[in-house]
LUMGUDO-330265 format. One record per residue (C-alpha): residue in one letter; z, x, y. Coordinates in Angstrom, 1 decimal, padded with zeros to 4 digits, always signed. Example, Ala and Ser with C-alpha at 12.3 -4.5 7.8 and 13.67 -1.06 7.14 Angstrom:
BEGIN
MARLUM   code        Z        X        Y
MARLUM      a   +007.8   +012.3   -004.5
MARLUM      s   +007.1   +013.7   -001.1
END
This chain:
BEGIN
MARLUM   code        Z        X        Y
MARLUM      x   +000.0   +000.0   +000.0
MARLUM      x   +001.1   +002.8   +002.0
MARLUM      x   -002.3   +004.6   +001.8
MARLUM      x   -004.6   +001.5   +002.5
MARLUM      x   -002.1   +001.1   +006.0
MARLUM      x   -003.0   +004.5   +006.5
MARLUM      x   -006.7   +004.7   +006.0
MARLUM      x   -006.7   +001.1   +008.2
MARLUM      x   -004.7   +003.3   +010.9
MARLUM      x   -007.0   +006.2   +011.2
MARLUM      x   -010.1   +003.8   +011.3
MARLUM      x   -008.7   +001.5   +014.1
MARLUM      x   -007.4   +004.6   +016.1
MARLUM      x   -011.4   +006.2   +015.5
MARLUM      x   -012.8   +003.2   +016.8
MARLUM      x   -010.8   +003.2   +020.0
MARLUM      x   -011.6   +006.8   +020.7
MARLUM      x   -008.9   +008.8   +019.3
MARLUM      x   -010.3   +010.1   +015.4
MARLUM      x   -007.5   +011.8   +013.3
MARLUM      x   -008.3   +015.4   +013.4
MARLUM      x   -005.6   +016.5   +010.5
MARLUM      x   -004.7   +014.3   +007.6
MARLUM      x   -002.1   +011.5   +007.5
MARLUM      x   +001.0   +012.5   +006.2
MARLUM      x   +002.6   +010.4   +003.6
MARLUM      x   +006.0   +010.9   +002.4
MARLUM      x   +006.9   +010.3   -001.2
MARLUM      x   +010.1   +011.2   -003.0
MARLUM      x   +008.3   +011.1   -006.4
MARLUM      x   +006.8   +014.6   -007.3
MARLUM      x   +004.9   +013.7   -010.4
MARLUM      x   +003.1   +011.2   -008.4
MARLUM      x   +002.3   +013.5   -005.8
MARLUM      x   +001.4   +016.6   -008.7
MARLUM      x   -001.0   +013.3   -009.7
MARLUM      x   -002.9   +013.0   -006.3
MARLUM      x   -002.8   +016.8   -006.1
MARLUM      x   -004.3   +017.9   -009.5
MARLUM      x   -007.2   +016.2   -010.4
MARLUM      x   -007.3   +017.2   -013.8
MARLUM      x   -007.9   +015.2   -016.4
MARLUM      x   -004.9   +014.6   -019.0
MARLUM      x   -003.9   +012.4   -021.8
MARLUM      x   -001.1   +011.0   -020.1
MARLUM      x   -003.1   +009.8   -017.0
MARLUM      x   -006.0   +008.0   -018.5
MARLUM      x   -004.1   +004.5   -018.0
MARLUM      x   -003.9   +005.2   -014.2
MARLUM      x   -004.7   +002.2   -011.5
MARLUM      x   -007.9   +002.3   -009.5
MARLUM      x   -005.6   +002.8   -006.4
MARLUM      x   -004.2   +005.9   -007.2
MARLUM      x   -008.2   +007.3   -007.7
MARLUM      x   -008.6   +005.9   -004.2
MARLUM      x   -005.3   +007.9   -002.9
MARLUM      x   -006.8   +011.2   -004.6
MARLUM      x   -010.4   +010.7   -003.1
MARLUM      x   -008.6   +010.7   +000.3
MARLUM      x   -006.3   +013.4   -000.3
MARLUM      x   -009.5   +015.2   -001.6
MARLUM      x   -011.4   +014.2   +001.9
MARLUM      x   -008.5   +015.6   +004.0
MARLUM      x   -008.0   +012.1   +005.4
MARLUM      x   -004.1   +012.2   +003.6
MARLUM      x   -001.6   +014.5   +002.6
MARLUM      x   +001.2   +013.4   +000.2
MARLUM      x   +003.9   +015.9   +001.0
MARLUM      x   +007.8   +015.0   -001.2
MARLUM      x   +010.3   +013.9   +001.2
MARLUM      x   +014.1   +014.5   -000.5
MARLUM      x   +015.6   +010.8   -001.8
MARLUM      x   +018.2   +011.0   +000.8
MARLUM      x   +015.8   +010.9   +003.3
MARLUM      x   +013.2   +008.4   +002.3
MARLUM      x   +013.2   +006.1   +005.0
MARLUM      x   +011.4   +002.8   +003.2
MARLUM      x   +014.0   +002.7   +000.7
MARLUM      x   +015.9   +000.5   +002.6
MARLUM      x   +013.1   -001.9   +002.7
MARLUM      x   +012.2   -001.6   -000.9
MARLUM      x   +015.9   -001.2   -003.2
MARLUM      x   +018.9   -002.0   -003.2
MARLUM      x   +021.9   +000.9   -002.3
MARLUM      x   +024.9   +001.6   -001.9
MARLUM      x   +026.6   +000.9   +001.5
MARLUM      x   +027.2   +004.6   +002.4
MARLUM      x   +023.4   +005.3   +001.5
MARLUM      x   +021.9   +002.1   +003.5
MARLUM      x   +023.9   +002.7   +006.5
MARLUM      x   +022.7   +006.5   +006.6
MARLUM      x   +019.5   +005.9   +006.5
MARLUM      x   +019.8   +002.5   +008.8
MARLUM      x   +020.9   +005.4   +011.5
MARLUM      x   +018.2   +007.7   +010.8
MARLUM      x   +015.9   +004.2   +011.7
MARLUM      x   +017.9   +004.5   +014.9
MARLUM      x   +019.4   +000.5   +014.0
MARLUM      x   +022.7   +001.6   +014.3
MARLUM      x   +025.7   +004.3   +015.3
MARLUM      x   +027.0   +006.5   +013.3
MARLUM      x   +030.6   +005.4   +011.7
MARLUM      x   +033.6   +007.8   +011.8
MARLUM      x   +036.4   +007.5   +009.4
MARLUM      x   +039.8   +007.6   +011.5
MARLUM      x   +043.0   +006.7   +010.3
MARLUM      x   +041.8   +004.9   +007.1
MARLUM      x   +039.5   +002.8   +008.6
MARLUM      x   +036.0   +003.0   +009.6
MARLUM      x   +034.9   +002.7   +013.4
MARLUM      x   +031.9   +002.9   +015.3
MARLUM      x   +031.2   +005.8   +017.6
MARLUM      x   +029.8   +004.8   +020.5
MARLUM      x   +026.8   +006.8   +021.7
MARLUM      x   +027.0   +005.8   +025.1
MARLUM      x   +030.3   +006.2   +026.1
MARLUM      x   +031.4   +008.2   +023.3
MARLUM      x   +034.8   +006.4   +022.5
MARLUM      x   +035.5   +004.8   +018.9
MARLUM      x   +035.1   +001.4   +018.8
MARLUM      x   +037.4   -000.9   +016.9
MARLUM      x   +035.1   -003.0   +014.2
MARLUM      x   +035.5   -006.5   +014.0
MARLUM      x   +038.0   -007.4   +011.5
MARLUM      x   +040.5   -004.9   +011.6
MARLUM      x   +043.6   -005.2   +013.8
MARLUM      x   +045.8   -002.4   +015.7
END
C-alpha cells in the first residue's frame, strides 16, 4: 500500500513541476522483506510471492524507491496498524508529535509541559 502511495506521490509532485530526483525512502522493520526487494534472485521459497511485491522490486530496480529497515521501536505506522503496549504506543505517539512526553515522579505519572516546562498533574490523580 505504502509503495503505490508513493509512486502516486512522486507522479503528482512530477506533474506540478517538482520530479523526484532521488528515490522515495520507505521504512520497513522487516529485513527479509527488504533482502526480497533487494535480491532479485530467484529462490524456492519466493516462488508463491504477490504481484505487488514484483511491482515494489521493479521500482526499487528503477531507483524510484528505496526500502531502507527502520528498528521496531521506531516504526512510526505501527501505531496505526497493531495493537501495543501502553509504554510503546505512547513513545511513539510522541515521536508523531501527538503528545508530551510523561515523567515518572513520586509514583505517579505526569505530563511535562513543553511550553512552560512544569509537571502537570493528570486527571485522576489527587495531591
Amino acid at each position: 500500500m505504502q509503495t503505490t502511495l508513493a509512486i502516486w506521490l512522486r507522479r503528482l509532485l512530477s506533474s506540478l513541476g517538482f520530479p523526484a530526483t532521488t528515490p522515495t525512502p520507505l521504512f520497513s522493520d522487516n529485513q527479509g522483506a527488504i533482502q526480497l526487494v533487494k535480491n532479485p534472485k530467484f529462490h524456492k521459497r519466493t516462488k508463491h510471492i504477490e504481484t505487488k511485491y514484483y511491482l515494489i522490486r521493479e521500482k526499487y530496480e528503477r531507483d524510484q524507491i528505496d526500502v531502507l529497515y527502520i528498528n521496531t521501536k521506531q516504526q512510526l505506522a505501527d501505531i496505526l496498524t497493531k495493537p501495543l503496549p501502553r509504554e510503546t504506543f505512547q513513545h511513539l505517539r510522541h515521536l508523531h508529535g501527538l503528545a508530551t512526553p510523561l515523567s515518572r515522579t513520586s509514583g505517579r505519572y505526569e505530563e511535562a509541559s513543553v511550553l512552560t516546562g512544569k509537571q502537570e498533574q493528570q486527571p485522576g490523580h489527587k495531591e
